[in-house]
N, C-alpha and C positions, 0 to 999 in steps of 0.2 A: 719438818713439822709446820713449818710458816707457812711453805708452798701449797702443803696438803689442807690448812684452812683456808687459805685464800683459793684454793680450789672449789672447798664445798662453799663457801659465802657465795663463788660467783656462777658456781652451780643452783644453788637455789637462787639467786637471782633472775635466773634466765627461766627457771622450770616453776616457779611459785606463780608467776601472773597467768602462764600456761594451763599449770591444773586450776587456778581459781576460776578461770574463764569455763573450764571442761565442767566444775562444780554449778557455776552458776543458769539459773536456766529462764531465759527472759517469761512475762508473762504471756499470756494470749492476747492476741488483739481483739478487743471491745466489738460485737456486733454491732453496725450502725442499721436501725429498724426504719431509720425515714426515708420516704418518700411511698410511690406510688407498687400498688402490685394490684394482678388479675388475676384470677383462674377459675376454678369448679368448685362443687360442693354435690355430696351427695351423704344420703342418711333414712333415717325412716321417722311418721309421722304420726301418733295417737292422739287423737283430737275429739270431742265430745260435744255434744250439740242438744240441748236445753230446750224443749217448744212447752209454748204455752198457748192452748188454744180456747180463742173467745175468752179470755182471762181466769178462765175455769180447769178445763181439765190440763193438767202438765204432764208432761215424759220426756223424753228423749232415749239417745243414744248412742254409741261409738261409731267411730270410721276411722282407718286406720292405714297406710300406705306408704312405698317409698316416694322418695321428694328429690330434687336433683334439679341444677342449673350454675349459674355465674353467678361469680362474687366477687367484688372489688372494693378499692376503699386506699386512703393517703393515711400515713402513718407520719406523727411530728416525735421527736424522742427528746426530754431532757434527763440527764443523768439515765438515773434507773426507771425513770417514768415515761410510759411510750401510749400517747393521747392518737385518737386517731377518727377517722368518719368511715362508715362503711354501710354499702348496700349490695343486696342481690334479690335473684328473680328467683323463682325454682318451680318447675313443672311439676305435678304428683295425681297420679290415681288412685289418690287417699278416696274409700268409701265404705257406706254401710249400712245398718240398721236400727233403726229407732221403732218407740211405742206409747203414743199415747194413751189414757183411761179417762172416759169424759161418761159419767151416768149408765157406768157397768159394760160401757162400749168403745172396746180397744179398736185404734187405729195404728196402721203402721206405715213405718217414714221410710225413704230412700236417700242417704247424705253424697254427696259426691263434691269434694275441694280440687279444680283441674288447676290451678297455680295458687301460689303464695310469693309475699316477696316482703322486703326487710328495706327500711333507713334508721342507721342505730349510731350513736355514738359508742365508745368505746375509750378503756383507760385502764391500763397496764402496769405490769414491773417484771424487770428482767430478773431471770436465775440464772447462779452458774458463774462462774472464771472471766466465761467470754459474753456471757449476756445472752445465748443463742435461744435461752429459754423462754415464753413470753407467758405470764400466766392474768390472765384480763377479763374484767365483764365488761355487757354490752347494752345499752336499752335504747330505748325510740320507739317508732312507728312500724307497727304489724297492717298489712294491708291482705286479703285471700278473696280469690273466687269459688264462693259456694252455691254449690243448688242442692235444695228441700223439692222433694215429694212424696204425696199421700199414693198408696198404692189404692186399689177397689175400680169398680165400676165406674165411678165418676172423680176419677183418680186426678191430679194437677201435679203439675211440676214447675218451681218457678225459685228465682236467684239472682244474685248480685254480686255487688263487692263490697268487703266487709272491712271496716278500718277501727283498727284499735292500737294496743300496746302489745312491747316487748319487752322481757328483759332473759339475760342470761349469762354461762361466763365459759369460759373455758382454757385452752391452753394452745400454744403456736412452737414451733420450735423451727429455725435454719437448720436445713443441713448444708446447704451451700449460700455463697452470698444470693443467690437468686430463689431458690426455692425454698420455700415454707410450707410445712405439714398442719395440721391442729387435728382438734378434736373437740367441741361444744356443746352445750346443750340450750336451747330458748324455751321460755313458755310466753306462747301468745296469747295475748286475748283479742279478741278480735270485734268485740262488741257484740250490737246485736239488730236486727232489720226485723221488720216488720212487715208481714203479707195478708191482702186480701185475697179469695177466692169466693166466688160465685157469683153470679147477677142477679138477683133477686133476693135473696139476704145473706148479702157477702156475709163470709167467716175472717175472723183476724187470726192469724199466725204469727207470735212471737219467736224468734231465734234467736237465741244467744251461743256464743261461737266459741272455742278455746282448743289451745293444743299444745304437744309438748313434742319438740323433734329433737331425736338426738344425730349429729350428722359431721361428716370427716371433712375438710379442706385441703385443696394443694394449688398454691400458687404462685406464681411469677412473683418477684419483688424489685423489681426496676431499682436496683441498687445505683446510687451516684459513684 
C-alpha cells in the first residue's frame, strides 16, 4: 500500500507541471505600429463645385471619379495609442457637369480635378489580443488641382490649385509584421479661387470646392 502511494505522489509529480504547461497558453505578442511605412492607395471621388458668377447668379455641380497614388507617413505608439503624420499624392479623372441661372439664362460648367493630395496628422487605438487592429482619424491640409469651364461660343477654361482642409477616419489592420491593409473615408474642403474672364468687362467667377473619397490602402511598414 505505501509503495503504491508513493507511486501516485511521484507520478503526479512528474505529470502535473507537464499537463499545466499543455493547459496553459502564453498570450500574443503586442503589435509594435512604430516607425515608418510606404505604399498605395486607391478609391473613388464625389466632389461638388459651387460657382457664383458676378456675385449674382449661383449653381454649380458634381464631378465624380477614381483617385489613386502613394501614401506614406511615421507612426510613434504608446500603449494602446498610435500618434502618427501622414501624406500622399493621388492622380484622378474625377469630372463633370455644372449649371449656372443668372436673369433666365442658364450657363453650363465643365469640372475636371487631375490630382489631389493630403498632410494630415493622425491618432489612433489598437484592438484585439495582439493590437493588429488600428482604428484612427485624421485631419490637416487638403491641397487639389481643378479646372472650371464655361461651354458656348465664347466658351474659357481656366484653373489652379486649391488649398484647404481635411478631416477623416478609418481603420488599418497588420496581417504581417510588414504589411498593412485599411480602409477610410476624408471630406475635403478645398476652399475656393476666384476667376476673371474677358477683356473688356471681365466677369468674376467664384469656386468653391469640396469632396468626399472613400479609398483602400496597402503598405509596407518598415518594422524595427
Amino acid at each position: 500500500m505505501k509503495k503504491l502511494l508513493v507511486s501516485a505522489f511521484a507520478l503526479a509529480a512528474f505529470t502535473g507541471p507537464a499537463m499545466a504547461a499543455d493547459l496553459y497558453t502564453p498570450a500574443p505578442a503586442m503589435y509594435d505600429w512604430n516607425g515608418a511605412y510606404l505604399g498605395g492607395h486607391v478609391g473613388y471621388l464625389w466632389g461638388d463645385a459651387s460657382i457664383t458668377e458676378d456675385g449674382l447668379g449661383a449653381g454649380g455641380g458634381d464631378f465624380d471619379g477614381v483617385v489613386g497614388g502613394i501614401v506614406g507617413g511615421w507612426n510613434f505608439q504608446s500603449g494602446n495609442w498610435v500618434f502618427g503624420i501622414e501624406g500622399d499624392f493621388g492622380w484622378t479623372g474625377a469630372d463633370g457637369v455644372g449649371m449656372t441661372t443668372e436673369d433666365d439664362l442658364q450657363e453650363i460648367y465643365t469640372y475636371d480635378m487631375d490630382w489631389n493630395a493630403h498632410v494630415r496628422g493622425r491618432a489612433g487605438i489598437t484592438l484585439g489580443e495582439d493590437g493588429r487592429t488600428l482604428l484612427f482619424v485624421a485631419g490637416g491640409l487638403a491641397i487639389a488641382d481643378f479646372k472650371v469651364g464655361e461651354q458656348g461660343v465664347q466658351g474659357w477654361t481656366d484653373g489652379g490649385t486649391f488649398t484647404g482642409w481635411s478631416i477623416g477616419g478609418g481603420v488599418n489592420h497588420a496581417f504581417s509584421n510588414n504589411f498593412i491593409a485599411g480602409l477610410e473615408v476624408l471630406y475635403d474642403d478645398y476652399g475656393s479661387k476666384t476667376y476673371e474672364w474677358g477683356e473688356i468687362e471681365p466677369e468674376t467667377y467664384k469656386v468653391d470646392l469640396d469632396a468626399v473619397t472613400v479609398r483602400g490602402t496597402v503598405t509596407y511598414h518598415f518594422a524595427y
